[in-house]
PDB file of N, CA, C, O and CB in Angstrom:
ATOM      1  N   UNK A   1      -7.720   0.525 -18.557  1.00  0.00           N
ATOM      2  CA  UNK A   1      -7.786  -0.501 -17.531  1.00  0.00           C
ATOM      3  C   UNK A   1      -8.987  -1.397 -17.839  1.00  0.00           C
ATOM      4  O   UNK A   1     -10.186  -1.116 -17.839  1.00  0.00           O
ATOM      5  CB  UNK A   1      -7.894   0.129 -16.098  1.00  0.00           C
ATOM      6  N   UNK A   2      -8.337  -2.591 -18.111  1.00  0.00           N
ATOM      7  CA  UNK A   2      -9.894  -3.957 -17.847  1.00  0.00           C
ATOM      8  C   UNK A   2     -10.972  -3.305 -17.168  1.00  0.00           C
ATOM      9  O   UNK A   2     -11.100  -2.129 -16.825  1.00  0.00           O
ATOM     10  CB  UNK A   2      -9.555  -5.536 -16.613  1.00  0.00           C
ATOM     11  N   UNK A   3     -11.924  -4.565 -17.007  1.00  0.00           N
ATOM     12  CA  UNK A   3     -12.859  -4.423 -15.854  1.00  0.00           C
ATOM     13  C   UNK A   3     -11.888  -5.675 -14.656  1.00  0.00           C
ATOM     14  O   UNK A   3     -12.029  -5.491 -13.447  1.00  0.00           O
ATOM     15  CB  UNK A   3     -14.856  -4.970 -16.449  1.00  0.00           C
ATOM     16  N   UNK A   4     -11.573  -6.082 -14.824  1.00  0.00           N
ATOM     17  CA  UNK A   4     -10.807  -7.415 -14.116  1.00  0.00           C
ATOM     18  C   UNK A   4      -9.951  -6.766 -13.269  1.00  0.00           C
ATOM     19  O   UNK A   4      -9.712  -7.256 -12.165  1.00  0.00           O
ATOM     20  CB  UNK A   4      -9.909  -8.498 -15.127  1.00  0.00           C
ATOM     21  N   UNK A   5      -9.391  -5.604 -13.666  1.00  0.00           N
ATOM     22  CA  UNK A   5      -8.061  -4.731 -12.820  1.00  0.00           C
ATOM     23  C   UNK A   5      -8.657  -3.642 -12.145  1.00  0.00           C
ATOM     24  O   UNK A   5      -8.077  -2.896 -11.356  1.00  0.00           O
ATOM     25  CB  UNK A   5      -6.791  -4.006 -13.850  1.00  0.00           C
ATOM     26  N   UNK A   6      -9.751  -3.589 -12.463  1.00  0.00           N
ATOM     27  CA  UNK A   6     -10.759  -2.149 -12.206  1.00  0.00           C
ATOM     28  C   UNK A   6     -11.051  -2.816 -10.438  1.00  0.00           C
ATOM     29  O   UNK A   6     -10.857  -2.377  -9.304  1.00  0.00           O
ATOM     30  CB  UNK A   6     -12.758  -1.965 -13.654  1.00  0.00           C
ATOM     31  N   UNK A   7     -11.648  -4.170 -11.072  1.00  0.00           N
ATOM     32  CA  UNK A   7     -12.174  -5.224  -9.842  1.00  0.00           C
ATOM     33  C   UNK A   7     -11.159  -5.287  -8.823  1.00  0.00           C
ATOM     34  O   UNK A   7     -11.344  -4.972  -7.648  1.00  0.00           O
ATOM     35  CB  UNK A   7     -12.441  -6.829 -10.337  1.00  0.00           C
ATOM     36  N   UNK A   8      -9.771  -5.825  -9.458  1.00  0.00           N
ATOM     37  CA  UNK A   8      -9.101  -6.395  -8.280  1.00  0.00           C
ATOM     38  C   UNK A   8      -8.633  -5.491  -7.507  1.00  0.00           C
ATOM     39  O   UNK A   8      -8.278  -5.972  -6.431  1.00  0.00           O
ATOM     40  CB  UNK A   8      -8.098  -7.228  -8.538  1.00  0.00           C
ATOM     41  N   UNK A   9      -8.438  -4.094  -7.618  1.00  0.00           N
ATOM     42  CA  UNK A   9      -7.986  -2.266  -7.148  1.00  0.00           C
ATOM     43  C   UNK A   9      -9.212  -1.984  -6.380  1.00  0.00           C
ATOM     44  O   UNK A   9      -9.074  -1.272  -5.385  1.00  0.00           O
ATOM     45  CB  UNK A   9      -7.808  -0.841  -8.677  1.00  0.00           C
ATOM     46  N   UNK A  10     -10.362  -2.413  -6.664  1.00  0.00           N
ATOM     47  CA  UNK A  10     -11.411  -2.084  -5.904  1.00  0.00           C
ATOM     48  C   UNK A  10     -11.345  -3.165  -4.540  1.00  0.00           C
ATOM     49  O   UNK A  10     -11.535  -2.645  -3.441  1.00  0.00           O
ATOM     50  CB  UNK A  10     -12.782  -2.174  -6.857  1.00  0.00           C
ATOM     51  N   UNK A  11     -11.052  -4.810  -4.601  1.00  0.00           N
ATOM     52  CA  UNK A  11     -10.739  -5.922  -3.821  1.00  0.00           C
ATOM     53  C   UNK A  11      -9.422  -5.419  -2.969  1.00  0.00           C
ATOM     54  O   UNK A  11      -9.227  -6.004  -1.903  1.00  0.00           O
ATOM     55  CB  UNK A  11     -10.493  -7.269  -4.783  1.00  0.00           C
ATOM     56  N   UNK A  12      -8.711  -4.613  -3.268  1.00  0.00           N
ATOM     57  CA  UNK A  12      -7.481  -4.288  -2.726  1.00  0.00           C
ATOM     58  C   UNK A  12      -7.855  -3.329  -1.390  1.00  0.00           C
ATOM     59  O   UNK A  12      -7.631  -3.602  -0.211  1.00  0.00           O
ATOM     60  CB  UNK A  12      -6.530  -3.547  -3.899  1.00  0.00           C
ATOM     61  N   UNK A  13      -8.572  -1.976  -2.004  1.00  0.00           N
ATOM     62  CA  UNK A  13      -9.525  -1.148  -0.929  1.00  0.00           C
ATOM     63  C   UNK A  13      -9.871  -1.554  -0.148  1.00  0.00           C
ATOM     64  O   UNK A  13      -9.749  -1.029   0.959  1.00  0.00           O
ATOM     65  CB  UNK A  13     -10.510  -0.674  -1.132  1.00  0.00           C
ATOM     66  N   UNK A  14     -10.559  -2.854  -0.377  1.00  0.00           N
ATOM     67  CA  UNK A  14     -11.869  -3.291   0.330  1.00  0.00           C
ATOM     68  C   UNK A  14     -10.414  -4.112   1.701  1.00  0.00           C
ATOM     69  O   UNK A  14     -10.211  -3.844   2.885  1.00  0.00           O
ATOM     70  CB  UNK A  14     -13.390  -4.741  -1.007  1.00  0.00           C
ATOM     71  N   UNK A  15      -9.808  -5.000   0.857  1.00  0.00           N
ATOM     72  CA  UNK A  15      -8.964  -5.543   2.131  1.00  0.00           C
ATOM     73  C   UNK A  15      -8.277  -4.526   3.104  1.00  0.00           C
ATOM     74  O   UNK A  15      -8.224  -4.722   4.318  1.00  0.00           O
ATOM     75  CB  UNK A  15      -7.794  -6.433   1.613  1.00  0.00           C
ATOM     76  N   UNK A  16      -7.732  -3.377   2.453  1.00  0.00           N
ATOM     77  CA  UNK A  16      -7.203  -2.677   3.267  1.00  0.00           C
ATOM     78  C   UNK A  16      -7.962  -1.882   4.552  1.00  0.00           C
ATOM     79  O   UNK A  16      -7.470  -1.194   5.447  1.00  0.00           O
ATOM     80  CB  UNK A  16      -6.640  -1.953   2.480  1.00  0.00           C
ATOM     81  N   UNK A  17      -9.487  -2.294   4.247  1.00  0.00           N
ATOM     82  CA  UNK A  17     -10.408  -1.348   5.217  1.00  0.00           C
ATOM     83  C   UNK A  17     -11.078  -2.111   6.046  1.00  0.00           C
ATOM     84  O   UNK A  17     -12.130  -1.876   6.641  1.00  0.00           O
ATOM     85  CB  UNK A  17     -11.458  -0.464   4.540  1.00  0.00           C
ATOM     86  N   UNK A  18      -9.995  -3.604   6.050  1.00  0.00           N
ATOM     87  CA  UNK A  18     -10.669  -4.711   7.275  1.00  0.00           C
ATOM     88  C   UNK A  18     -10.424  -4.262   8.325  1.00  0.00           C
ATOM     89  O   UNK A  18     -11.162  -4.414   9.299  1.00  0.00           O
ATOM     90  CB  UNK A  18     -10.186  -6.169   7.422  1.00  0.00           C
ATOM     91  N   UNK A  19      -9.247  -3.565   8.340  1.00  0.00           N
ATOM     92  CA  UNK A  19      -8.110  -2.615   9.579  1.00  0.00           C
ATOM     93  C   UNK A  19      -8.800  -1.492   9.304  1.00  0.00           C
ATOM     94  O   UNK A  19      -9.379  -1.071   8.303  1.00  0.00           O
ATOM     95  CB  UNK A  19      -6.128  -2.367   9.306  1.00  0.00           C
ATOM     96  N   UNK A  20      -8.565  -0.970  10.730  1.00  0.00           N
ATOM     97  CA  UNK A  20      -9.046   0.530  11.409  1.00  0.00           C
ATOM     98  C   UNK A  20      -7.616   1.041  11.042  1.00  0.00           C
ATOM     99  O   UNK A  20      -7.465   2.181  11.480  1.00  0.00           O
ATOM    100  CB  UNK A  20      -9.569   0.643  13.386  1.00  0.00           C
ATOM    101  N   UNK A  21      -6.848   0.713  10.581  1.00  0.00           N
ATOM    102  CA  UNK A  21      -5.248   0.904  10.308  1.00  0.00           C
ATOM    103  C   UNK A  21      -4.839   0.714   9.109  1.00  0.00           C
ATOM    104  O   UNK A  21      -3.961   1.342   8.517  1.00  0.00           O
ATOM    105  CB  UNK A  21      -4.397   0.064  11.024  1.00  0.00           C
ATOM    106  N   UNK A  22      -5.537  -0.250   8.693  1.00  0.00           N
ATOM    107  CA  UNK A  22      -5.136  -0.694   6.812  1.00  0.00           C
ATOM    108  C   UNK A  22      -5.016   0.815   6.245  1.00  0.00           C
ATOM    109  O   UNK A  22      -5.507   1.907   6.528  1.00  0.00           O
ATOM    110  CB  UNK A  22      -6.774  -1.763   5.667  1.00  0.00           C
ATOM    111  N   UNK A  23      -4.018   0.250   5.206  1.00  0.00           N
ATOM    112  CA  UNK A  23      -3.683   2.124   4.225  1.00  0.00           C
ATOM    113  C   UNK A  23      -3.455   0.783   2.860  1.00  0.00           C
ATOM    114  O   UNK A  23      -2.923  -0.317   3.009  1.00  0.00           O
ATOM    115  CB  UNK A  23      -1.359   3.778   4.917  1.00  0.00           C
ATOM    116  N   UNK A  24      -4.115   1.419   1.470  1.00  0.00           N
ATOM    117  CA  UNK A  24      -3.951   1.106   0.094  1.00  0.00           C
ATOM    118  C   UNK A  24      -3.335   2.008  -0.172  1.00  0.00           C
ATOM    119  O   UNK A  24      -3.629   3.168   0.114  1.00  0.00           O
ATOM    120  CB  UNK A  24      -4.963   0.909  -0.741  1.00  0.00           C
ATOM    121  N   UNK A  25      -2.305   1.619  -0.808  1.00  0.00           N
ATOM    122  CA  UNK A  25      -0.657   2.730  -1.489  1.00  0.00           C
ATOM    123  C   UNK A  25      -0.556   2.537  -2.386  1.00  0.00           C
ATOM    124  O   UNK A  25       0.575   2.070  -2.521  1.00  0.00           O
ATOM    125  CB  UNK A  25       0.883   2.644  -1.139  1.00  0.00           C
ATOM    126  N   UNK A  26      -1.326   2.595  -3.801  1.00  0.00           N
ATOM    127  CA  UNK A  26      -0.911   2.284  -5.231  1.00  0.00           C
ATOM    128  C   UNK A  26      -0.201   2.663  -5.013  1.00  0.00           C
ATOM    129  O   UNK A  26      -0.028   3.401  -4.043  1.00  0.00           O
ATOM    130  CB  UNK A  26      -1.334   2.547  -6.381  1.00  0.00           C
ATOM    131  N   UNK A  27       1.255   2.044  -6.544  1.00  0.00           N
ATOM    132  CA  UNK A  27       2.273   2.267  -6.465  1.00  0.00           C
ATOM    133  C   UNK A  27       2.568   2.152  -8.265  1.00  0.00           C
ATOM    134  O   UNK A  27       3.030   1.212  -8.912  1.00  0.00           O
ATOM    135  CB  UNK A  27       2.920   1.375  -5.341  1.00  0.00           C
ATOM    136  N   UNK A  28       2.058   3.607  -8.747  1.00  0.00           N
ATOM    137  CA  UNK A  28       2.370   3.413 -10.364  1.00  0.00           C
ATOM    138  C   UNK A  28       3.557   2.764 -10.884  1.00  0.00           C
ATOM    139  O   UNK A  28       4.697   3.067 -10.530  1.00  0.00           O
ATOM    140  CB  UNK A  28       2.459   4.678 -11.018  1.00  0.00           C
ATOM    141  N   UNK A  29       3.281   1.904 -11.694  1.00  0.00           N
ATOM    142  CA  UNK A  29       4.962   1.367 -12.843  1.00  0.00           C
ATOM    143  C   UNK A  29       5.874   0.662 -11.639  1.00  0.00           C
ATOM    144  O   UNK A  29       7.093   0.501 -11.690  1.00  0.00           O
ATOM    145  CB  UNK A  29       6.272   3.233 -13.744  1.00  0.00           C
ATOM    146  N   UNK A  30       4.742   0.172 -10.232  1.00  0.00           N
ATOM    147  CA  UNK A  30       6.199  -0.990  -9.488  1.00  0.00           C
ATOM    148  C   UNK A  30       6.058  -2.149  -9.922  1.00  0.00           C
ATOM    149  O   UNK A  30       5.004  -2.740 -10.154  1.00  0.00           O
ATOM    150  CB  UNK A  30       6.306  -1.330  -7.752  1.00  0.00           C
ATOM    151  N   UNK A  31       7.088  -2.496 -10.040  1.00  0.00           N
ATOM    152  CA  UNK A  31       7.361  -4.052 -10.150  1.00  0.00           C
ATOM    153  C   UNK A  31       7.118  -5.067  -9.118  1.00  0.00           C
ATOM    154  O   UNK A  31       6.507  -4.519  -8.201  1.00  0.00           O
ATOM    155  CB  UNK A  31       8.648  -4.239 -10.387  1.00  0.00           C
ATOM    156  N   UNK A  32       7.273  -5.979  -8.934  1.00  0.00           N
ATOM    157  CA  UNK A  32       6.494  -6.958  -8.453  1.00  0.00           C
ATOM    158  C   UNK A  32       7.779  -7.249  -6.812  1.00  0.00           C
ATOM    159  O   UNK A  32       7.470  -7.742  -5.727  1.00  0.00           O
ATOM    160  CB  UNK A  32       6.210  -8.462  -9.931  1.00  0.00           C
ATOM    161  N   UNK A  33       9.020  -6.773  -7.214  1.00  0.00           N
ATOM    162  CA  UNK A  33       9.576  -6.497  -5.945  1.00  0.00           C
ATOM    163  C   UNK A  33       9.893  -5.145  -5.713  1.00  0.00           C
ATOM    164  O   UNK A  33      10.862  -4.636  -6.276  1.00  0.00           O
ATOM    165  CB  UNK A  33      10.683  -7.230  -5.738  1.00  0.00           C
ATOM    166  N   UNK A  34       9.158  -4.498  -4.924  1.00  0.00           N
ATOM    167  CA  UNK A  34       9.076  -3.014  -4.249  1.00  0.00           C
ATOM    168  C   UNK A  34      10.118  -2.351  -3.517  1.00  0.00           C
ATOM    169  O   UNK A  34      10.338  -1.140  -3.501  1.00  0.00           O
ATOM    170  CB  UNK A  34       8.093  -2.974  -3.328  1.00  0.00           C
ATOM    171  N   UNK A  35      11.005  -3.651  -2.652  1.00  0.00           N
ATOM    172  CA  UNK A  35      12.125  -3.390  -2.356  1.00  0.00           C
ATOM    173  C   UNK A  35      13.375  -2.730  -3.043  1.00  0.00           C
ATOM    174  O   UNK A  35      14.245  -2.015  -2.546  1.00  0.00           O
ATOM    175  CB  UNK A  35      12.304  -4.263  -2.055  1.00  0.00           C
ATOM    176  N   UNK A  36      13.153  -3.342  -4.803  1.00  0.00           N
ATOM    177  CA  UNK A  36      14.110  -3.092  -5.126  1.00  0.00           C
ATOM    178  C   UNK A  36      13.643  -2.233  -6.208  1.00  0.00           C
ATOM    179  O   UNK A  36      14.581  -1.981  -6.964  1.00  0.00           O
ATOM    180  CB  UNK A  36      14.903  -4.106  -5.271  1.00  0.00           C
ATOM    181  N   UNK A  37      12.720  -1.774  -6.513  1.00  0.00           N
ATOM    182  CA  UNK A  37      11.533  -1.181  -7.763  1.00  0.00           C
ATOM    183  C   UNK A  37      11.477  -0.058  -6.943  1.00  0.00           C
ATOM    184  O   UNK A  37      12.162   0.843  -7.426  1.00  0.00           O
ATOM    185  CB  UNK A  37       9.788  -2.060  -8.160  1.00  0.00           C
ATOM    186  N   UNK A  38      10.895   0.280  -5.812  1.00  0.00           N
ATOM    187  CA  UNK A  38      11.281   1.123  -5.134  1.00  0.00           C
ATOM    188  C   UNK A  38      11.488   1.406  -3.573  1.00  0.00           C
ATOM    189  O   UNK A  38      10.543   1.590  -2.805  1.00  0.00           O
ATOM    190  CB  UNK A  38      10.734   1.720  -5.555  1.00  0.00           C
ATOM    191  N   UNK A  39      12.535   1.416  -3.278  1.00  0.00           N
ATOM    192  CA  UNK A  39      12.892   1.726  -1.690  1.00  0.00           C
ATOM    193  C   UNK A  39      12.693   2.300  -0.966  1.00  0.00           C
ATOM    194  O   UNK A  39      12.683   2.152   0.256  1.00  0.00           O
ATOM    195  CB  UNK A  39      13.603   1.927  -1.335  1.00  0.00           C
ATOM    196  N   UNK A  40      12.361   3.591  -2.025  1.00  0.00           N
ATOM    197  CA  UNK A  40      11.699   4.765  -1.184  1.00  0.00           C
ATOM    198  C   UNK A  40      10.388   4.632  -0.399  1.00  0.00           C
ATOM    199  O   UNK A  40      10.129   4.857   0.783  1.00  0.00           O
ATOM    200  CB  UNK A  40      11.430   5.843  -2.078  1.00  0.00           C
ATOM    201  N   UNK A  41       9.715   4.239  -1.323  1.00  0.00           N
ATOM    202  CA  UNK A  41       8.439   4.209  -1.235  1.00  0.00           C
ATOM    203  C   UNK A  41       8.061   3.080   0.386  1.00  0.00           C
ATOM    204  O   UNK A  41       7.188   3.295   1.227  1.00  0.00           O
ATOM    205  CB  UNK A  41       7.890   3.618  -2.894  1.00  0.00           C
ATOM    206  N   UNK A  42       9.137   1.844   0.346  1.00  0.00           N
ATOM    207  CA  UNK A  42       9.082   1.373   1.581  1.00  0.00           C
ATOM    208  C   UNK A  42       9.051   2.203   2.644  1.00  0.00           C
ATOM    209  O   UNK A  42       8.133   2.556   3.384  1.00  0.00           O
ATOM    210  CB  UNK A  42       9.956   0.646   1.742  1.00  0.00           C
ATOM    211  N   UNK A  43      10.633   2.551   2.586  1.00  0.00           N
ATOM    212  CA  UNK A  43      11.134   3.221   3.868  1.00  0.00           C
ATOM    213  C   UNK A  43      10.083   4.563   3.897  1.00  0.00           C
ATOM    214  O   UNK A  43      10.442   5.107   4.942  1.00  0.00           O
ATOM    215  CB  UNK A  43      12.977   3.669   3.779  1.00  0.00           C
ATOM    216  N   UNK A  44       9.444   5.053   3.571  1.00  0.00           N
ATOM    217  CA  UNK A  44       7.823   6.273   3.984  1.00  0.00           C
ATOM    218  C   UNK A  44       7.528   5.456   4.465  1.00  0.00           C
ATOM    219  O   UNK A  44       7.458   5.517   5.692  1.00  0.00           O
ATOM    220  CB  UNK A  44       6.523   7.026   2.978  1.00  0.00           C
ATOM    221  N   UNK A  45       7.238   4.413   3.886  1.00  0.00           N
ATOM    222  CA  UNK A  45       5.833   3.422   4.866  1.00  0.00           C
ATOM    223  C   UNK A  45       5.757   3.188   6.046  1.00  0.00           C
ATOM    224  O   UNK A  45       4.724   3.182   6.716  1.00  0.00           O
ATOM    225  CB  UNK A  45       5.622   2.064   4.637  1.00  0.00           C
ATOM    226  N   UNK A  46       7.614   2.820   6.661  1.00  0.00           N
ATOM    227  CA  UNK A  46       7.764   1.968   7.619  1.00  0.00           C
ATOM    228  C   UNK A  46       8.249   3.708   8.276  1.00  0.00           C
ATOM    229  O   UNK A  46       8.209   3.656   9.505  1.00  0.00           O
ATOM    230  CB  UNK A  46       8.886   0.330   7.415  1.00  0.00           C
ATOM    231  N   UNK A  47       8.453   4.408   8.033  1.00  0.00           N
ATOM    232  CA  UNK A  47       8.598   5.401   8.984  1.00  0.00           C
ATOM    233  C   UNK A  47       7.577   6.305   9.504  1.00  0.00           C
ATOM    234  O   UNK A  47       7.549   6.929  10.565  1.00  0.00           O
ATOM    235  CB  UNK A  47       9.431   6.086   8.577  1.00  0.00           C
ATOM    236  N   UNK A  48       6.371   6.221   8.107  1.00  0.00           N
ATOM    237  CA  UNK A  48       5.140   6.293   8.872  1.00  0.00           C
ATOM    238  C   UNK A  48       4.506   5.109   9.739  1.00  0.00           C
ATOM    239  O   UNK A  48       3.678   5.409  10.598  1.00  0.00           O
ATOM    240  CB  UNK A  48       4.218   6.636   7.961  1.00  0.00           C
ATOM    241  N   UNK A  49       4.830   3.911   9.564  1.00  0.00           N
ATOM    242  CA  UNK A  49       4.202   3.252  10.816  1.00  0.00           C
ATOM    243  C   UNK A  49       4.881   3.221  12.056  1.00  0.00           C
ATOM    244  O   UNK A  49       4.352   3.053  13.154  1.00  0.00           O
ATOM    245  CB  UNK A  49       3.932   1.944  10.585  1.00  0.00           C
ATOM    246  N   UNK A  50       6.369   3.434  11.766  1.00  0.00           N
ATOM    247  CA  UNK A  50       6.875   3.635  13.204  1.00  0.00           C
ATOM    248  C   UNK A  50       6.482   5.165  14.123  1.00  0.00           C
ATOM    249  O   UNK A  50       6.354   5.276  15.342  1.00  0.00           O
ATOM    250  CB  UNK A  50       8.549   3.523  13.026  1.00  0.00           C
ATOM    251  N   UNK A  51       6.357   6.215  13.081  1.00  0.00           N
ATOM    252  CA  UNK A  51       5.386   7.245  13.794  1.00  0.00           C
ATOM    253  C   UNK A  51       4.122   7.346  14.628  1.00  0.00           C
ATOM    254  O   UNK A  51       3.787   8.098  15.543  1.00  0.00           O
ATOM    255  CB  UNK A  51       5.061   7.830  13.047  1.00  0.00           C
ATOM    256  N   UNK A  52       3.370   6.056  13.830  1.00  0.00           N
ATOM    257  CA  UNK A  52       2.044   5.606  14.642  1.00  0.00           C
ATOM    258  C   UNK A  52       2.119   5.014  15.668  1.00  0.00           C
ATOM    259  O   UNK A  52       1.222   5.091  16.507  1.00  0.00           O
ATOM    260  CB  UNK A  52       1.240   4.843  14.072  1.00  0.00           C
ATOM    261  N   UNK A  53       3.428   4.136  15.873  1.00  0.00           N
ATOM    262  CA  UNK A  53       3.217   3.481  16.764  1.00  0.00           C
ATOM    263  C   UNK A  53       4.016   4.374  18.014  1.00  0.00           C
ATOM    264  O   UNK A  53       4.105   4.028  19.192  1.00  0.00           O
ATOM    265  CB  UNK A  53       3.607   2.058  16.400  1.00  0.00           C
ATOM    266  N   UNK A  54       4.451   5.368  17.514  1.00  0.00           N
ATOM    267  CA  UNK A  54       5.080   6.246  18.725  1.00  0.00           C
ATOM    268  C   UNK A  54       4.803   7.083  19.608  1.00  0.00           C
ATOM    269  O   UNK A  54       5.361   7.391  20.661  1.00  0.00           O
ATOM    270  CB  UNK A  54       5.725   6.810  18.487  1.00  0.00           C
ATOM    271  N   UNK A  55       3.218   7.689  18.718  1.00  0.00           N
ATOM    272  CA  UNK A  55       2.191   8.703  19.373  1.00  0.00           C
ATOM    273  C   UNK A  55       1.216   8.027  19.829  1.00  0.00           C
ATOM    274  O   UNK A  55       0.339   8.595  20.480  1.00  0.00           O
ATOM    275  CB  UNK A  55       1.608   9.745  18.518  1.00  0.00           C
ATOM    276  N   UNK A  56       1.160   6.289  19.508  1.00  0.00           N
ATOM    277  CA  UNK A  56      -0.319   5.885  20.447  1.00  0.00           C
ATOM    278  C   UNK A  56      -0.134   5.735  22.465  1.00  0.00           C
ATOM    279  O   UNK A  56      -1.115   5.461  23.156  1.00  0.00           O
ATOM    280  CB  UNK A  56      -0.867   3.897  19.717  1.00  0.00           C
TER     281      UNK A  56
END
């Protein structure tokens, strides 16, 4: 890994921890549409946020 990619993974963290809620999800070998690169990996996401929003 660069230092440039090292940087922007570290810039990624950092945005995700503007939120008391933000989550960073690398996502090894996805492609640039996730939807279709991987689906799975959505639908966890959105069923963990619909979990959060069910127990607050």
């Amino acid at each position: 890994m660069d230092a440039g990619h090292a940087i922007w993974l570290e810039m990624q963290q950092e945005l995700a921890g503007l939120s008391s809620r933000g989550t960073y999800l690398p996502i090894p070998d996805a492609s640039h549409y996730m939807q279709l690169s991987n689906p799975d990996v959505i639908v966890e996401a959105l069923r963990s946020l619909l979990q959060q929003i069910a127990t607050r």
